[in-house]
MMTF fields as JSON, N, C-alpha, C and O atoms, coordinates in Angstrom:
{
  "mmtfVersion": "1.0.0",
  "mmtfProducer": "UNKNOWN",
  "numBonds": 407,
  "numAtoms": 408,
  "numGroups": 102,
  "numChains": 1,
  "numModels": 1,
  "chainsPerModel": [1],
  "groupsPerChain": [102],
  "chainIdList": ["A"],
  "bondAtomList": [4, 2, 8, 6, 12, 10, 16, 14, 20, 18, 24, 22, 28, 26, 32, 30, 36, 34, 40, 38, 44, 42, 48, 46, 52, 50, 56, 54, 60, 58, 64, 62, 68, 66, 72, 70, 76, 74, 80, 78, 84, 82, 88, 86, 92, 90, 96, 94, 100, 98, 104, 102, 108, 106, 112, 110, 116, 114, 120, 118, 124, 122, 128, 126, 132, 130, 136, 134, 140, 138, 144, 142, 148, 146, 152, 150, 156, 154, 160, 158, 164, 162, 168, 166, 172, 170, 176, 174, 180, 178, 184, 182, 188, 186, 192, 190, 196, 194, 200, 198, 204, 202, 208, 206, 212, 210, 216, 214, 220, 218, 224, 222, 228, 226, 232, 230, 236, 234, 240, 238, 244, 242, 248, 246, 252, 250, 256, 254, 260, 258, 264, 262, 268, 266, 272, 270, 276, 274, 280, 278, 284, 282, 288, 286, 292, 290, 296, 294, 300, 298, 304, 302, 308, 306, 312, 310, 316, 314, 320, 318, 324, 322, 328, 326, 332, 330, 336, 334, 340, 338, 344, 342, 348, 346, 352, 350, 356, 354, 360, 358, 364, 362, 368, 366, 372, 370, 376, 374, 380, 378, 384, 382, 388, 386, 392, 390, 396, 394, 400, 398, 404, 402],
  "bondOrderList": [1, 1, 1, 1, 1, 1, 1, 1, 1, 1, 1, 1, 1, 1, 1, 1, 1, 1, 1, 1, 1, 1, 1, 1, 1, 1, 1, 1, 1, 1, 1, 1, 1, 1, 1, 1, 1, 1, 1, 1, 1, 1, 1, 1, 1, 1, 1, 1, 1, 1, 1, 1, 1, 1, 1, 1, 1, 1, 1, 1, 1, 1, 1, 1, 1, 1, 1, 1, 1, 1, 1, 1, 1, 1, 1, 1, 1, 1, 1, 1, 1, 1, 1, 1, 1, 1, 1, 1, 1, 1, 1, 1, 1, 1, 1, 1, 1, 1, 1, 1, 1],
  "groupList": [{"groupName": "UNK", "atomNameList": ["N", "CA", "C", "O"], "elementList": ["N", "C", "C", "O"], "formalChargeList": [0, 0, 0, 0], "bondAtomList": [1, 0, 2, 1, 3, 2], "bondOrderList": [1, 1, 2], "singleLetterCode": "X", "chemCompType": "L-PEPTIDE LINKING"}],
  "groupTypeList": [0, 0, 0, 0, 0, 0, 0, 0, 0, 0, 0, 0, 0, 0, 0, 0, 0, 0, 0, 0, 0, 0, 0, 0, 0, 0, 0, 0, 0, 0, 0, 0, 0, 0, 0, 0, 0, 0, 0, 0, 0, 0, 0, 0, 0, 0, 0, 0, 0, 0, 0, 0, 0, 0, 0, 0, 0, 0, 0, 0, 0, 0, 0, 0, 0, 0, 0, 0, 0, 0, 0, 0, 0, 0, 0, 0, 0, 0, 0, 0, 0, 0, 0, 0, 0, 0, 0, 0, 0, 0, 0, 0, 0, 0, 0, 0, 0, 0, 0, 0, 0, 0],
  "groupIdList": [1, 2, 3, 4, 5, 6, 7, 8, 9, 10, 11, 12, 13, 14, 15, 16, 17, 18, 19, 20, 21, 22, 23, 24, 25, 26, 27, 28, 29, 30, 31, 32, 33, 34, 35, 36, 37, 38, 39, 40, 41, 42, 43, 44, 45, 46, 47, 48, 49, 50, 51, 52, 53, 54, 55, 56, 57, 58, 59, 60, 61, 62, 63, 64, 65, 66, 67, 68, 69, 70, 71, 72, 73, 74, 75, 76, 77, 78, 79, 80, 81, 82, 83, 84, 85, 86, 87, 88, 89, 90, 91, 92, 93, 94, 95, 96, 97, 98, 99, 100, 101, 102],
  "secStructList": [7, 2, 2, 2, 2, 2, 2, 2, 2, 2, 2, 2, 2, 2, 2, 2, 2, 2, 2, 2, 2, 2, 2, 2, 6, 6, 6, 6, 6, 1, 7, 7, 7, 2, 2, 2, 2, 2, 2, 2, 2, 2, 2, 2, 2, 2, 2, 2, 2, 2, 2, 2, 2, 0, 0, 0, 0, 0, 2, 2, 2, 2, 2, 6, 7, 1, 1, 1, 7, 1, 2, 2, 2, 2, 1, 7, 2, 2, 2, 2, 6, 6, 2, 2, 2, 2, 2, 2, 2, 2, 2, 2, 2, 2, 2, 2, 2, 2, 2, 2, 2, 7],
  "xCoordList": [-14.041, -12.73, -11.807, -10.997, -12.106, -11.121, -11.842, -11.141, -12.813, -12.573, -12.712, -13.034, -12.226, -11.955, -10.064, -9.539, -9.268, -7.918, -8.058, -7.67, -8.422, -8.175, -8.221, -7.277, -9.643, -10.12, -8.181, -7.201, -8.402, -6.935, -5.98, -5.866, -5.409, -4.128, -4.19, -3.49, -5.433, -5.95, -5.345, -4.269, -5.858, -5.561, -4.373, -3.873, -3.846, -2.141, -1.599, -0.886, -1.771, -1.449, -1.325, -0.193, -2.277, -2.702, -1.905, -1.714, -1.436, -0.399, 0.88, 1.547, 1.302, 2.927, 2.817, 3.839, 1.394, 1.817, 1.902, 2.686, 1.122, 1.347, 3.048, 3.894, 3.244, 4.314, 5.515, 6.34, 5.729, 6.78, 6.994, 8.037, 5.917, 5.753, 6.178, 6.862, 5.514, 6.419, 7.512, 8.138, 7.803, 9.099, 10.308, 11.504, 9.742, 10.158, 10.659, 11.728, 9.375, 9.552, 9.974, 9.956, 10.548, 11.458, 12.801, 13.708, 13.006, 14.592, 15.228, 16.4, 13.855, 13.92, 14.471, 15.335, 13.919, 14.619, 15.625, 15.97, 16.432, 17.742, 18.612, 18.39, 19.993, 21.224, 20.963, 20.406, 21.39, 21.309, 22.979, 23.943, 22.832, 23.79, 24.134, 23.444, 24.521, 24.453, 23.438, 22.43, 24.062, 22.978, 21.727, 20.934, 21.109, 20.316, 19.619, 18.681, 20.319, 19.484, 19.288, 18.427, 20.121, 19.524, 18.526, 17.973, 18.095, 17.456, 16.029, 15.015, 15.93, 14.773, 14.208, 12.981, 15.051, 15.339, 14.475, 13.566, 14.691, 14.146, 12.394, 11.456, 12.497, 11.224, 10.391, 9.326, 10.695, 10.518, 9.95, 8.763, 11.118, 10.767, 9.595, 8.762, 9.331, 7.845, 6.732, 5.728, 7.022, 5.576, 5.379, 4.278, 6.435, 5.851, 5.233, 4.099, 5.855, 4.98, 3.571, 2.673, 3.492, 2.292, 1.173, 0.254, 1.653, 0.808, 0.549, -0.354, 2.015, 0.943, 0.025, -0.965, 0.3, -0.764, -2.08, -3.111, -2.319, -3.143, -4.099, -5.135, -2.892, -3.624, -4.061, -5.033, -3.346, -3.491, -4.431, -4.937, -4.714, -6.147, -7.065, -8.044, -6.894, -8.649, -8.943, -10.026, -7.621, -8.167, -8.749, -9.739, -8.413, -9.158, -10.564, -11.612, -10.404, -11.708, -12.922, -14.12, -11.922, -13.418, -13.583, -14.54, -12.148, -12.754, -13.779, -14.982, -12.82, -13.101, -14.244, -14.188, -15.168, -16.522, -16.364, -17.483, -15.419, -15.4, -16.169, -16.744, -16.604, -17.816, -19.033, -20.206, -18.755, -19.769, -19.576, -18.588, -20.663, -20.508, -19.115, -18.395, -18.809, -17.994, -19.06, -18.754, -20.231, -21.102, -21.421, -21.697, -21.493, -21.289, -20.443, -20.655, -18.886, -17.936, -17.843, -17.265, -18.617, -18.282, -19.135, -18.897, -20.416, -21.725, -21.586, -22.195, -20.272, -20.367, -19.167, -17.941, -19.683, -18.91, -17.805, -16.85, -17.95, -17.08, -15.763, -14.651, -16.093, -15.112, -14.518, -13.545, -14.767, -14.685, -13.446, -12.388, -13.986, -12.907, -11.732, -10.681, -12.261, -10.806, -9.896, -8.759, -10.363, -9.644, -8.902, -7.809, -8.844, -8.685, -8.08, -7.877, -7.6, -6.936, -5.944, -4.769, -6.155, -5.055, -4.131, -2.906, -4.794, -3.783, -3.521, -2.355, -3.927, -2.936, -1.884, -1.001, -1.978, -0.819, 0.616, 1.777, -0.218, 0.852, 1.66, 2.882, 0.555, 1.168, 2.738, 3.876, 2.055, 3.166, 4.305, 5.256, 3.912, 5.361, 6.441, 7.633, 5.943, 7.156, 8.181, 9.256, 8.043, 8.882, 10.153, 11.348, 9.512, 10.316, 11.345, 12.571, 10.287, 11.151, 12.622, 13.741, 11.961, 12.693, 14.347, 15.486, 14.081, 14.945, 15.952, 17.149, 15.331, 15.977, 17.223, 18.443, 16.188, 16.959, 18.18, 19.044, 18.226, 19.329, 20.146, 21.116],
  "yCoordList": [-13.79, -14.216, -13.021, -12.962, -11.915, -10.727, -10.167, -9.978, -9.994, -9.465, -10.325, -10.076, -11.499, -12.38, -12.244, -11.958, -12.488, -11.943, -10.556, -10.644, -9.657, -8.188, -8.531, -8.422, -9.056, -9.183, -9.84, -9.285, -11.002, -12.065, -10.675, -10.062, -10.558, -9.018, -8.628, -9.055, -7.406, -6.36, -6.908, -6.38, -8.474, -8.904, -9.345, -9.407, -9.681, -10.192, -8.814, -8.936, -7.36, -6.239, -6.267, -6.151, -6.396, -6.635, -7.055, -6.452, -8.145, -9.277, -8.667, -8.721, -8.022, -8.031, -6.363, -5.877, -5.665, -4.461, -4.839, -4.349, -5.656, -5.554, -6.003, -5.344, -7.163, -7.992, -7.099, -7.093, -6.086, -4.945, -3.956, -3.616, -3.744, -2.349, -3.258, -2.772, -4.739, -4.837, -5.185, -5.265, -5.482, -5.812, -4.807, -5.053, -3.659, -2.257, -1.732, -1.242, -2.027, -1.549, -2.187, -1.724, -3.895, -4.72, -4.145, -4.244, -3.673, -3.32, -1.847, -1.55, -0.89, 0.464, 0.484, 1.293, -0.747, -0.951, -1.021, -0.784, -1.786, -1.287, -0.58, 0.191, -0.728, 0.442, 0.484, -0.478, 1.858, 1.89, 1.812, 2.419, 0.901, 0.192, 0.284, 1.28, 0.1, -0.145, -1.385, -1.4, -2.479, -3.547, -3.047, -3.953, -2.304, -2.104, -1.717, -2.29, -0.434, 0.518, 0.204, 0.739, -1.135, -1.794, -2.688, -3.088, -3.18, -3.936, -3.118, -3.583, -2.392, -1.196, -0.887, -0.795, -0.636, -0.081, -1.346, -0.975, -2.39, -3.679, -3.649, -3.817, -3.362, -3.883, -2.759, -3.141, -1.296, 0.081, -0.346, -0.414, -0.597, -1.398, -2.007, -1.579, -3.113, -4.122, -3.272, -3.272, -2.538, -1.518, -0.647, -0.316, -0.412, 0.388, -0.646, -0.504, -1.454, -2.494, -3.276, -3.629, -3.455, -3.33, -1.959, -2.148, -1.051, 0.121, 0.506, 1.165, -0.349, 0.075, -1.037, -0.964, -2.109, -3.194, -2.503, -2.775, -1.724, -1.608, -0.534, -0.631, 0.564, 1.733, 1.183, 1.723, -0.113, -0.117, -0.851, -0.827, -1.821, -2.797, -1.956, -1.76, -1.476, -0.497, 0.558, 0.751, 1.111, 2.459, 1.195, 1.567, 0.342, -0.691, -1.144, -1.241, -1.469, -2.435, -0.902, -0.934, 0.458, 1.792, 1.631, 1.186, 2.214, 3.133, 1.868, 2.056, 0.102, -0.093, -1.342, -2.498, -0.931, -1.309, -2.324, -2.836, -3.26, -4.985, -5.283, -6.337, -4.633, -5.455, -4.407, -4.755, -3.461, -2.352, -1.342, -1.238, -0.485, 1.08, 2.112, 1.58, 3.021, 4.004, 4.979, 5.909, 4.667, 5.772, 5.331, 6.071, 3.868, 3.137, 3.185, 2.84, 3.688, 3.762, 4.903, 5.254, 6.136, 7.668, 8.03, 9.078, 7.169, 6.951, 6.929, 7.483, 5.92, 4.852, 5.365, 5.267, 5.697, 6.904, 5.961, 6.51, 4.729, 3.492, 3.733, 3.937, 3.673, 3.328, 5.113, 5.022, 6.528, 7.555, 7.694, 8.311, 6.833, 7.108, 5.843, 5.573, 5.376, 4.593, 5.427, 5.65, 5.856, 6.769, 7.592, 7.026, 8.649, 9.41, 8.953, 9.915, 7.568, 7.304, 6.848, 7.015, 6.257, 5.98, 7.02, 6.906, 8.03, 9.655, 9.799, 10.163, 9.804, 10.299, 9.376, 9.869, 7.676, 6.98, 7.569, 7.917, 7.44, 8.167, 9.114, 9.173, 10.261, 11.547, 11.285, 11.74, 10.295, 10.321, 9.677, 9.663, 9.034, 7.836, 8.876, 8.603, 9.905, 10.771, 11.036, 10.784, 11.75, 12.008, 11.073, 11.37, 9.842, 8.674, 8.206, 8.111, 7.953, 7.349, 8.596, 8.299, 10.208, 10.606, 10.705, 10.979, 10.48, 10.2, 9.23, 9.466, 7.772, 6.517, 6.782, 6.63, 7.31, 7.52, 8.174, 7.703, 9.339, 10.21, 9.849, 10.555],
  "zCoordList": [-14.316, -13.872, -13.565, -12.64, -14.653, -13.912, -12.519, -11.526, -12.5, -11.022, -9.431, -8.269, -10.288, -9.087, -8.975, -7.899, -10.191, -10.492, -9.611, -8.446, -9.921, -9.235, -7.862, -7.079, -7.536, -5.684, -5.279, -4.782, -5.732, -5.55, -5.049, -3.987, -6.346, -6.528, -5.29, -4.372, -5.195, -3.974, -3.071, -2.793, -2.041, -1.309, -1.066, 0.058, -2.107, -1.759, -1.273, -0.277, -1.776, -1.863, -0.288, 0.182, 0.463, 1.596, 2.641, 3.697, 2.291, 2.522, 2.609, 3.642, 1.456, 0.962, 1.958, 2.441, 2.121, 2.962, 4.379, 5.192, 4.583, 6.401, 6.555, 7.159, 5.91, 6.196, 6.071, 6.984, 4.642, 4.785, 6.269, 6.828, 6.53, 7.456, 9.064, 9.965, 9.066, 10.05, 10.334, 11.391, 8.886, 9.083, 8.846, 9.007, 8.441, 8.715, 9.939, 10.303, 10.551, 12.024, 13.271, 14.412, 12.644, 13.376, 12.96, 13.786, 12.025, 11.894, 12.242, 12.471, 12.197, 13.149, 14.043, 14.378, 14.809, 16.282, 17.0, 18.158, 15.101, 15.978, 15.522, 14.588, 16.199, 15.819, 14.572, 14.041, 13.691, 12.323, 12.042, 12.508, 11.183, 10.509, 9.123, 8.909, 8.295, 6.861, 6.576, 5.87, 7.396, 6.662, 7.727, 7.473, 8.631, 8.831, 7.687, 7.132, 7.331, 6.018, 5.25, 4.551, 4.778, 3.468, 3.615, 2.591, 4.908, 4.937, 5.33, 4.81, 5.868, 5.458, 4.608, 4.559, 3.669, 2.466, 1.594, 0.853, 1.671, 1.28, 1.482, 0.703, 2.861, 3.302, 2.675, 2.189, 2.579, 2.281, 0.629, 0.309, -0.271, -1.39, -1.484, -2.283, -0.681, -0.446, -0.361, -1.073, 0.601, 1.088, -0.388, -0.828, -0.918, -2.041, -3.013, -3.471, -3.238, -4.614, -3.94, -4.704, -2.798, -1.642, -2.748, -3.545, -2.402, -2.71, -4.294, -4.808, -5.028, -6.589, -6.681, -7.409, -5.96, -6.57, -5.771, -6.387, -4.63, -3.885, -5.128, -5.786, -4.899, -6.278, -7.522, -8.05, -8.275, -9.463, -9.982, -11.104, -8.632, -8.528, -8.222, -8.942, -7.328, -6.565, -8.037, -8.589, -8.401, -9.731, -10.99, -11.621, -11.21, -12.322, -11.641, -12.28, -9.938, -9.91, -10.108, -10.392, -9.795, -9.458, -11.061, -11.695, -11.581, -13.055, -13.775, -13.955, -14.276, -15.118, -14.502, -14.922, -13.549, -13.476, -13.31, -13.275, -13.124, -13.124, -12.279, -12.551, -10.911, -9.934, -9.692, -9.83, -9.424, -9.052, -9.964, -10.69, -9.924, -11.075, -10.652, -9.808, -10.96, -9.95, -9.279, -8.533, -9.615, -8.696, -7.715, -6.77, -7.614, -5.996, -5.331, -4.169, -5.757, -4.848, -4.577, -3.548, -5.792, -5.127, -4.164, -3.563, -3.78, -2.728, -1.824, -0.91, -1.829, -0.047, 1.0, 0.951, 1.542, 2.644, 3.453, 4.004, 3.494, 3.611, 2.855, 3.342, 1.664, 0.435, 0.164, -0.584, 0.494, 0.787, 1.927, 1.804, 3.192, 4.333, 4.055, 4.637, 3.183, 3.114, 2.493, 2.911, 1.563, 0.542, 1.522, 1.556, 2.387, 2.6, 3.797, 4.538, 4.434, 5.521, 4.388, 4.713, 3.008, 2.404, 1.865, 1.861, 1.415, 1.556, 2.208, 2.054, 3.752, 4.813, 5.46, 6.161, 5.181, 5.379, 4.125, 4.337, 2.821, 1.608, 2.051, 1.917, 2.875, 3.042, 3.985, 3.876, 4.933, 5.865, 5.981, 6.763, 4.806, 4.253, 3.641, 3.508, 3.348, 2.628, 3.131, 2.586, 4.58, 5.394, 5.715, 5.719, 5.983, 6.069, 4.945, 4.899, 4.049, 2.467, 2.043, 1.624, 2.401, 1.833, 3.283, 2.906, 4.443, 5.439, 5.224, 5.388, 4.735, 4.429, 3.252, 3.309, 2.035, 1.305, 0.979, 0.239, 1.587, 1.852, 2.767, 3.042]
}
């Protein structure tokens, strides 16, 4: 049952990220405003709780073995390039988050 709960999580993670980012990038669009920025700022919010559920499910489903070993995920060159398109979306959210914020 937990790693049907986790799969569940992961996927909502899924969900709550696409739906932030576009709705991010519907409000980019326009004049920046105050209630623009807060409402960015909102969606900005989403995308981040998007990403701990994303990190905090995937680091439980690798470390704590609930479906596969972690030597199957350090194997599969699949589960490798995800990793490493997911650092470089991280990387590039910085720029932004720290723009908004200030």
């Amino acid at each position: 049952m937990l790693r049907v709960a986790l799969a569940i999580l992961h996927l909502l993670a899924l969900a709550i990220g696409l739906q932030a980012v576009l709705q991010r990038a519907q409000w980019l669009t326009k004049p920046l405003t105050a209630d623009v920025v807060k409402r960015v700022l909102h969606a900005d919010s989403e995308w981040g709780l998007a990403a701990f559920l994303w990190i905090g499910t995937g680091l439980w489903r690798y470390l704590g073995s609930s479906e596969k070993s972690s030597a199957y995920y350090e194997h599969n060159a699949f589960f490798l390039a995800k990793m490493a398109l997911l650092l470089v979306v991280l990387l590039l959210e910085i720029k932004p988050m720290v723009t908004l914020i200030r």
